[in-house]
The first five atom37 places (N, CA, C, CB, O) and aatype in JSON, in Angstrom:
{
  "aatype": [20, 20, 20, 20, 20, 20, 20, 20, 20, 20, 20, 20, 20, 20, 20, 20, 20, 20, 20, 20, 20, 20, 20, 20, 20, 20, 20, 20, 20, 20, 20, 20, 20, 20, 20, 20, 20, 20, 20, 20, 20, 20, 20, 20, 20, 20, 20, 20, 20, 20, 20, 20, 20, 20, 20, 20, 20, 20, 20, 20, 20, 20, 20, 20, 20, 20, 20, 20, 20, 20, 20, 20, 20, 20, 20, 20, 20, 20, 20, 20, 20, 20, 20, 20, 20, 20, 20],
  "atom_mask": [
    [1, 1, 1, 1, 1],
    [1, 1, 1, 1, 1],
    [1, 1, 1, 1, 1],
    [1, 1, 1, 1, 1],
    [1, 1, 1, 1, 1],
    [1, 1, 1, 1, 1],
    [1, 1, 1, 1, 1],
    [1, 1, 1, 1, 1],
    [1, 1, 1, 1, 1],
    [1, 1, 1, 1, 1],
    [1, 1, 1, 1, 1],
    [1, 1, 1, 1, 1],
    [1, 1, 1, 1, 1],
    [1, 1, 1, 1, 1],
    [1, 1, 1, 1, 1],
    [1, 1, 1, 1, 1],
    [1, 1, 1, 1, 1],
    [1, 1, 1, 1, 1],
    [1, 1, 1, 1, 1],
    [1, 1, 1, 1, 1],
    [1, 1, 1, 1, 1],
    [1, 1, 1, 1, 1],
    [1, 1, 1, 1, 1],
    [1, 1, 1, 1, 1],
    [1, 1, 1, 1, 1],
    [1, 1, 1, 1, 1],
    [1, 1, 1, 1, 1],
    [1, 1, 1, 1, 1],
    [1, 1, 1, 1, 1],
    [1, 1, 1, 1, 1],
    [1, 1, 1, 1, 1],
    [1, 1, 1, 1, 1],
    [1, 1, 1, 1, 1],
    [1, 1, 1, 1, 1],
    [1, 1, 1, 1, 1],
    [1, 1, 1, 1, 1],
    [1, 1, 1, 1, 1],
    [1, 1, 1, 1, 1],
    [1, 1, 1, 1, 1],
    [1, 1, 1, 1, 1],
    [1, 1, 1, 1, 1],
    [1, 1, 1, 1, 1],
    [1, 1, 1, 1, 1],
    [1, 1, 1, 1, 1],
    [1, 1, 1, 1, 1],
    [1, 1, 1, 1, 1],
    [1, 1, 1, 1, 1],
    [1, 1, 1, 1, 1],
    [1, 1, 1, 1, 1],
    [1, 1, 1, 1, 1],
    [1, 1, 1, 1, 1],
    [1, 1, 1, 1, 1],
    [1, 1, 1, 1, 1],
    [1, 1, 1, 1, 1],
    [1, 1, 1, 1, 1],
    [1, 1, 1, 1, 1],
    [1, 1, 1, 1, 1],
    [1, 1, 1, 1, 1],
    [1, 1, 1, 1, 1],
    [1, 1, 1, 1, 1],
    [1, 1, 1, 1, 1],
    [1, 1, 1, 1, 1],
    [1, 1, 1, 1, 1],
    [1, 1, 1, 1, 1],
    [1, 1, 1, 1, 1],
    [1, 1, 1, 1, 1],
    [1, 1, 1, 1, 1],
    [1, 1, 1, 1, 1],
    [1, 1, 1, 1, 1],
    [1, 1, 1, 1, 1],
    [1, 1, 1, 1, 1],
    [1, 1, 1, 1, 1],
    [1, 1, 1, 1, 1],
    [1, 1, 1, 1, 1],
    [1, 1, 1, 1, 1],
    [1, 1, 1, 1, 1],
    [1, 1, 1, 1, 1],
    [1, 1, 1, 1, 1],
    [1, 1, 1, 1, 1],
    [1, 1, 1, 1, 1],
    [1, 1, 1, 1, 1],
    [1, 1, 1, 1, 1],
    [1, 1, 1, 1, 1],
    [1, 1, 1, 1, 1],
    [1, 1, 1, 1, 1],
    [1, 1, 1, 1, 1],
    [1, 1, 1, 1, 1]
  ],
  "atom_positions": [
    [[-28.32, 32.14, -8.12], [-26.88, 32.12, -8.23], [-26.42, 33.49, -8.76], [-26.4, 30.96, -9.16], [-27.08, 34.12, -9.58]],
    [[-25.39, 33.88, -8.31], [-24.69, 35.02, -8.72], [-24.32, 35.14, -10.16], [-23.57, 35.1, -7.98], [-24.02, 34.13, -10.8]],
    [[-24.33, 36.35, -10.71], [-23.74, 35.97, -12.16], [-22.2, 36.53, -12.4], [-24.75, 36.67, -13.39], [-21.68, 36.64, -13.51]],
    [[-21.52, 36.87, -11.05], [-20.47, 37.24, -11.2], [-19.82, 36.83, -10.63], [-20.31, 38.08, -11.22], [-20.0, 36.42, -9.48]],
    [[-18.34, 36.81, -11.6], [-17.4, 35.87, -11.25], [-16.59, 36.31, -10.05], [-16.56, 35.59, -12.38], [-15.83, 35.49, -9.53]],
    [[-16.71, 37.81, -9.47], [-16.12, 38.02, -8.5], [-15.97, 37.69, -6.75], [-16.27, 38.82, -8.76], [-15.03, 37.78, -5.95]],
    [[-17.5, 37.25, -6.64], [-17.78, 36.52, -5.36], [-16.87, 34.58, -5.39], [-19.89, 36.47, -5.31], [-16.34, 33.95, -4.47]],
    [[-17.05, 34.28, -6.64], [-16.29, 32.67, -6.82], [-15.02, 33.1, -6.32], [-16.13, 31.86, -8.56], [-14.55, 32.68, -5.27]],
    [[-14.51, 33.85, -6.99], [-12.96, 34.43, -6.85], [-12.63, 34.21, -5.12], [-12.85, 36.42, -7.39], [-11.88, 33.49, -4.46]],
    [[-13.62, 35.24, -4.85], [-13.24, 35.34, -3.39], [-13.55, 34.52, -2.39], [-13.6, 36.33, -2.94], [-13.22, 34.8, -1.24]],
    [[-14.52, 32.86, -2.85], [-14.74, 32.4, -2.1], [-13.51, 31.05, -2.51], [-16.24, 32.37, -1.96], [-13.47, 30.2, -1.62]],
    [[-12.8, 30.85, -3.39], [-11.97, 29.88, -3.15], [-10.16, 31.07, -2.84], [-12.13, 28.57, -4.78], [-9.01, 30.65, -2.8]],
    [[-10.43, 31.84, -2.75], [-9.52, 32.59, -2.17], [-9.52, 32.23, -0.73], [-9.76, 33.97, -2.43], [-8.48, 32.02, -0.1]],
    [[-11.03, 32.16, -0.1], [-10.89, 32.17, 1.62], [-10.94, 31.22, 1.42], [-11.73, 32.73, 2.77], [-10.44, 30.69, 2.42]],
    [[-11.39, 30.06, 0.4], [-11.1, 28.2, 0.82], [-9.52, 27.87, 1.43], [-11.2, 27.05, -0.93], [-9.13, 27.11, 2.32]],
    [[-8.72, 28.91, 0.4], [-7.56, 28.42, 0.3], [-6.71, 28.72, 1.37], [-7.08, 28.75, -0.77], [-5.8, 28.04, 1.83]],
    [[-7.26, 30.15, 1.8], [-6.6, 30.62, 3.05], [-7.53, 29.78, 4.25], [-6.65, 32.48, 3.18], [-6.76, 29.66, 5.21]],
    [[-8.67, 29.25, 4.54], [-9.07, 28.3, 5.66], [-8.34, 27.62, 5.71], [-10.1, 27.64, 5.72], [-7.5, 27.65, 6.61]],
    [[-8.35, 26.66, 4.72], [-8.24, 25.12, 4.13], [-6.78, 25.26, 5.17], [-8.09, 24.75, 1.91], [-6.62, 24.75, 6.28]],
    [[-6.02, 25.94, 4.56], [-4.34, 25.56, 5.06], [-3.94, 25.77, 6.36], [-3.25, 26.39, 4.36], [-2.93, 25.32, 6.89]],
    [[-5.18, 26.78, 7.06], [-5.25, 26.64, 8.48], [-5.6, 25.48, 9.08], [-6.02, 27.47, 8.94], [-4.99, 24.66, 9.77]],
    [[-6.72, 25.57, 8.67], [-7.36, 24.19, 9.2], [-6.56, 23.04, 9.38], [-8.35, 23.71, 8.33], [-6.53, 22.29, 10.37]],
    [[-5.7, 22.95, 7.97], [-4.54, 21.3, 7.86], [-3.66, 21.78, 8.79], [-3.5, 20.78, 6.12], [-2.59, 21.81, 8.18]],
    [[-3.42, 22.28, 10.15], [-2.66, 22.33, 11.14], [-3.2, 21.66, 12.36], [-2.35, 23.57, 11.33], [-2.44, 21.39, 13.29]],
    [[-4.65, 21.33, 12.41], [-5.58, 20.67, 13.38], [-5.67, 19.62, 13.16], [-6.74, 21.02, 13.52], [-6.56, 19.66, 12.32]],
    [[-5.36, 18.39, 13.3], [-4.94, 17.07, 13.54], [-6.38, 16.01, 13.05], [-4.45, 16.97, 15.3], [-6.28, 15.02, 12.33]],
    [[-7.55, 16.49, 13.6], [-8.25, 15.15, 12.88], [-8.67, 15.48, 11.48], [-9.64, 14.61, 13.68], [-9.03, 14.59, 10.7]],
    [[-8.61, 17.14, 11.06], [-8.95, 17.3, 9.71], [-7.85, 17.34, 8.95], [-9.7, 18.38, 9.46], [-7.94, 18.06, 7.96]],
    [[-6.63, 16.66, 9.18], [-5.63, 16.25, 8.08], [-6.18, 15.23, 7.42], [-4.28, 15.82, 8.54], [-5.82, 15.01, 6.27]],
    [[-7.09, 14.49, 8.0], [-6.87, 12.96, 7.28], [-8.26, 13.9, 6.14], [-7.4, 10.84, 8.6], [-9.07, 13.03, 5.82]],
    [[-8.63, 15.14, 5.6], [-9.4, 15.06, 4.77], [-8.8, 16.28, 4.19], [-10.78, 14.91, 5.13], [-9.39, 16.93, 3.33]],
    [[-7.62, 16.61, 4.66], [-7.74, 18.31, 3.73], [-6.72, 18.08, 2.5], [-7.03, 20.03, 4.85], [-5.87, 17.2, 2.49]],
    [[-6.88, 18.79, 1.72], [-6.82, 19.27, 0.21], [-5.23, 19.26, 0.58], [-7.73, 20.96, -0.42], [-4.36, 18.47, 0.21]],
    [[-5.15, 20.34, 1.41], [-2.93, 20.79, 1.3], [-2.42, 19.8, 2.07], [-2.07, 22.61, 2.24], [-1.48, 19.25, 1.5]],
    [[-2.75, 19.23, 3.47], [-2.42, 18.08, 3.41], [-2.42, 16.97, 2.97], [-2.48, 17.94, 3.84], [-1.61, 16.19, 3.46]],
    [[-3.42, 16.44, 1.8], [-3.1, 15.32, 0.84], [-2.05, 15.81, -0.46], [-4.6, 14.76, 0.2], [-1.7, 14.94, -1.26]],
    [[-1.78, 16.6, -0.55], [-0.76, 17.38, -1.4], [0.88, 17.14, -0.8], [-1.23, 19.12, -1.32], [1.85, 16.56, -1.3]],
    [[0.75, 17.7, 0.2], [2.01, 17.7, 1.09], [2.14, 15.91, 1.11], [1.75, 18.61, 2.89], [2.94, 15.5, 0.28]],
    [[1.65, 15.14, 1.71], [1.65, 13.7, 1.78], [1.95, 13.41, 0.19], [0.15, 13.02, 2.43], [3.04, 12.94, -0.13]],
    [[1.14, 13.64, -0.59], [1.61, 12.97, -1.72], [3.07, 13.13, -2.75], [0.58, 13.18, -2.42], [3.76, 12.36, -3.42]],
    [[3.05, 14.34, -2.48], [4.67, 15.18, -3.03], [5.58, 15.11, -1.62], [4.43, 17.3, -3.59], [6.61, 15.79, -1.58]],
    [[5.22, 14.38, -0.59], [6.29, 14.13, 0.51], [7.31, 15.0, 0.78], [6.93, 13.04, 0.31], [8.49, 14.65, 0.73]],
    [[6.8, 16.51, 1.17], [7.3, 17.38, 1.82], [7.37, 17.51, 3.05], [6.98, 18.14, 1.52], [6.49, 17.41, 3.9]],
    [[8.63, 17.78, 3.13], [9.26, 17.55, 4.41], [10.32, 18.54, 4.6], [9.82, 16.16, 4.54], [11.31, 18.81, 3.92]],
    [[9.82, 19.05, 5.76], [10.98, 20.24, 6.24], [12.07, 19.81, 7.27], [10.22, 21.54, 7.01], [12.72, 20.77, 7.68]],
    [[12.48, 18.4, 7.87], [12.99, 18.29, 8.74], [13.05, 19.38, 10.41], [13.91, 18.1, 8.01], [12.26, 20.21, 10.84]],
    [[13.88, 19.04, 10.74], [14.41, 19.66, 11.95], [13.27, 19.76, 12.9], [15.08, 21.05, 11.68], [12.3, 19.02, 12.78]],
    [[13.38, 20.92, 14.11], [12.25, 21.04, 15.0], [11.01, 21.28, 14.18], [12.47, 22.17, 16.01], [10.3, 20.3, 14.35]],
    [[10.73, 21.7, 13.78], [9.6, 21.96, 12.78], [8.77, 20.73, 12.05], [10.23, 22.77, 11.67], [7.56, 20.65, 12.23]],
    [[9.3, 19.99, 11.41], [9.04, 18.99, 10.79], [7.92, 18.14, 11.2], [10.04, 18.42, 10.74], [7.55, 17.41, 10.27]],
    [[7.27, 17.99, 12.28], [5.97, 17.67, 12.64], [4.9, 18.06, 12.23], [5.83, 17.82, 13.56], [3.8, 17.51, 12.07]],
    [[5.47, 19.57, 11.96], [3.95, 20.59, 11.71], [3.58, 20.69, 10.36], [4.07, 22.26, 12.16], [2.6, 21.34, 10.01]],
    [[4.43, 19.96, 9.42], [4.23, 19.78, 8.15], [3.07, 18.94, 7.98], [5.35, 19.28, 7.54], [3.26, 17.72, 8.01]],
    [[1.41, 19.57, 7.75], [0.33, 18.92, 7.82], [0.4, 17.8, 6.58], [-0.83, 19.94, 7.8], [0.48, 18.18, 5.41]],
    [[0.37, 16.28, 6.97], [-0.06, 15.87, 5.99], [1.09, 14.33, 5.72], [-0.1, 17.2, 4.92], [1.02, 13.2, 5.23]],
    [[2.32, 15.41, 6.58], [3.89, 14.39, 6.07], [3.6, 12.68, 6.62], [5.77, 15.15, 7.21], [4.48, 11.91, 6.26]],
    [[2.46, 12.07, 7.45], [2.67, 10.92, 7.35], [1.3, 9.93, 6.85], [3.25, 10.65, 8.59], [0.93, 8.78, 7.05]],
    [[0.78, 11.19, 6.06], [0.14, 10.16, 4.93], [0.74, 9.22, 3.86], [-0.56, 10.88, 4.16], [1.9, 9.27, 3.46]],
    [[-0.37, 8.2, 3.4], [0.29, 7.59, 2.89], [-0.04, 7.89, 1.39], [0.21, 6.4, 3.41], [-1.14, 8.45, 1.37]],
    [[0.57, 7.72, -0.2], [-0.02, 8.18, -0.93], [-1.08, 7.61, -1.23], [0.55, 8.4, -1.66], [-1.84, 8.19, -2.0]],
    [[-1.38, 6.5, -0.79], [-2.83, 5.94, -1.49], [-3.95, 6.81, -0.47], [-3.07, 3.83, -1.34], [-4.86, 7.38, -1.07]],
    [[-3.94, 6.85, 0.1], [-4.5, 7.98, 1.22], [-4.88, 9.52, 0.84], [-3.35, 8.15, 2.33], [-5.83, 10.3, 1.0]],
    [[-3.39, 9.53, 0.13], [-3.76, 11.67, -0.28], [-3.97, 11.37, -2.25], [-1.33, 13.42, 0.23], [-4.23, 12.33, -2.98]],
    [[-3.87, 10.47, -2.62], [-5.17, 10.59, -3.22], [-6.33, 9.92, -3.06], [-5.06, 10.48, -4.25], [-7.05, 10.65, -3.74]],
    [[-7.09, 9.02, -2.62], [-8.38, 8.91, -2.06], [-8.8, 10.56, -1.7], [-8.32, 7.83, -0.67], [-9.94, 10.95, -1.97]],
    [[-7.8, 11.47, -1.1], [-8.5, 12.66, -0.58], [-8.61, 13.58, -1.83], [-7.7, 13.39, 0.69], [-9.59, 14.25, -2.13]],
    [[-7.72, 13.52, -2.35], [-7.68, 14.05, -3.73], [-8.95, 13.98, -4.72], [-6.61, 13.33, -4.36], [-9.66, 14.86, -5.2]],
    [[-8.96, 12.76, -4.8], [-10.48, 12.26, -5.83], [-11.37, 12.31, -5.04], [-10.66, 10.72, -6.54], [-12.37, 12.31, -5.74]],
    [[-11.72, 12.36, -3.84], [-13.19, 12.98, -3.03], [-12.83, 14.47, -3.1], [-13.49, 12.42, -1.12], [-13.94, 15.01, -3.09]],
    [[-11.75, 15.62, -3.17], [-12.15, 16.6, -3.57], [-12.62, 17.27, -4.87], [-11.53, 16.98, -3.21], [-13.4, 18.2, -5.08]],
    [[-11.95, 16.55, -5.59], [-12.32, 16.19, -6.83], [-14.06, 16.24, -7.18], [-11.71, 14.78, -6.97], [-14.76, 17.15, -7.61]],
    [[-14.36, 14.87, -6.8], [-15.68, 15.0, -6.86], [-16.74, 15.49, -6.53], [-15.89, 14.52, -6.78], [-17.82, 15.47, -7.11]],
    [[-16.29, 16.19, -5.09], [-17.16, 17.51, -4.73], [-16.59, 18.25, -5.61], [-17.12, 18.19, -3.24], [-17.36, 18.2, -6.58]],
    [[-15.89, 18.78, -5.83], [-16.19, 20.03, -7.04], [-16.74, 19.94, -8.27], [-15.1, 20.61, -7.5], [-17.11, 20.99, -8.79]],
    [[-16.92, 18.71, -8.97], [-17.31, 18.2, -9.81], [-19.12, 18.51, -9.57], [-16.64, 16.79, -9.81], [-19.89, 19.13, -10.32]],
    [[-19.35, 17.93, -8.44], [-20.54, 17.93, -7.79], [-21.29, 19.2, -7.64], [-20.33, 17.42, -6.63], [-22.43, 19.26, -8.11]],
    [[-20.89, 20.0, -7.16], [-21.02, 21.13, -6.76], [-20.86, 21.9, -8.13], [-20.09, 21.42, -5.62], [-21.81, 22.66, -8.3]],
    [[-20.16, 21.92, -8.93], [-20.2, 22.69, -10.27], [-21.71, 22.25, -11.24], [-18.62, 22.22, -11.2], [-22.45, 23.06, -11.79]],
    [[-21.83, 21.05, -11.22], [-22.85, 20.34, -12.0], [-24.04, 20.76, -11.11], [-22.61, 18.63, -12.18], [-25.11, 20.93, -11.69]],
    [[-24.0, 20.93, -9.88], [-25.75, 21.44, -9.12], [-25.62, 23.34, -9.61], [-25.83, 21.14, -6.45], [-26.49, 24.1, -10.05]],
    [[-24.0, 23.61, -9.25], [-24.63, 25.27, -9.59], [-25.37, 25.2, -11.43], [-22.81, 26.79, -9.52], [-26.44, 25.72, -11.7]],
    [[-24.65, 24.56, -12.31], [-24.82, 24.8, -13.47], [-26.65, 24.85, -13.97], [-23.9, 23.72, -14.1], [-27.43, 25.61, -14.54]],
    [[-26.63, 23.22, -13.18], [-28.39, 23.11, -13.49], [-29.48, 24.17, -12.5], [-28.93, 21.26, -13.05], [-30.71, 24.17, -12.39]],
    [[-28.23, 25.19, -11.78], [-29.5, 26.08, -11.01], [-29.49, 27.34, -12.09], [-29.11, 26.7, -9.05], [-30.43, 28.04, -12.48]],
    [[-28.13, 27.38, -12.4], [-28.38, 28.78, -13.41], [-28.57, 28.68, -14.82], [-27.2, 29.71, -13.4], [-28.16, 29.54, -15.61]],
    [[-29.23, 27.56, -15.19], [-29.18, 27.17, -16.51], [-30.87, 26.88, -16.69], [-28.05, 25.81, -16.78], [-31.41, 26.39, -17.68]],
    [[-31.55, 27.34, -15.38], [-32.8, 26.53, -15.48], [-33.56, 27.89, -15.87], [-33.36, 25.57, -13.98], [-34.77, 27.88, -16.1]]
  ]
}
């Protein structure tokens, strides 16, 4: 594992810039991060546009279920890096 914090930086930097691409492609709404966000805070842009708002016809029990499975991968994933650089 790396011991610097600058590669983490930059890899949830490109999560964040994928991630929100990605929630524009239709079967990976029902799992992404900004679209269970958008669904749960029920943002909505109306007008012609208003379709493309990834996420707007989730339901909230839905965007969080997605919420707490992202959750727990990071949880997950923090607890395997820890016991690799701690060993």
């Amino acid at each position: 594992m790396l011991r610097s914090v600058g590669p983490a930086i930059g890899a949830a930097i490109a999560f964040s810039f994928v991630e929100n691409i990605l929630a524009l492609w239709a079967p990976y709404q029902n799992v992404s991060l900004s679209a269970a966000t958008n669904g749960l805070f029920d943002v909505d842009i109306g007008g012609a546009f208003g379709p493309f708002v990834p996420g707007g016809d989730l339901s909230q029990v839905h965007a969080l279920a997605i919420i707490a499975g992202w959750t727990l991968l990071g949880l997950g994933l923090t607890w395997w890096g820890l016991q690799r650089r701690d060993a």
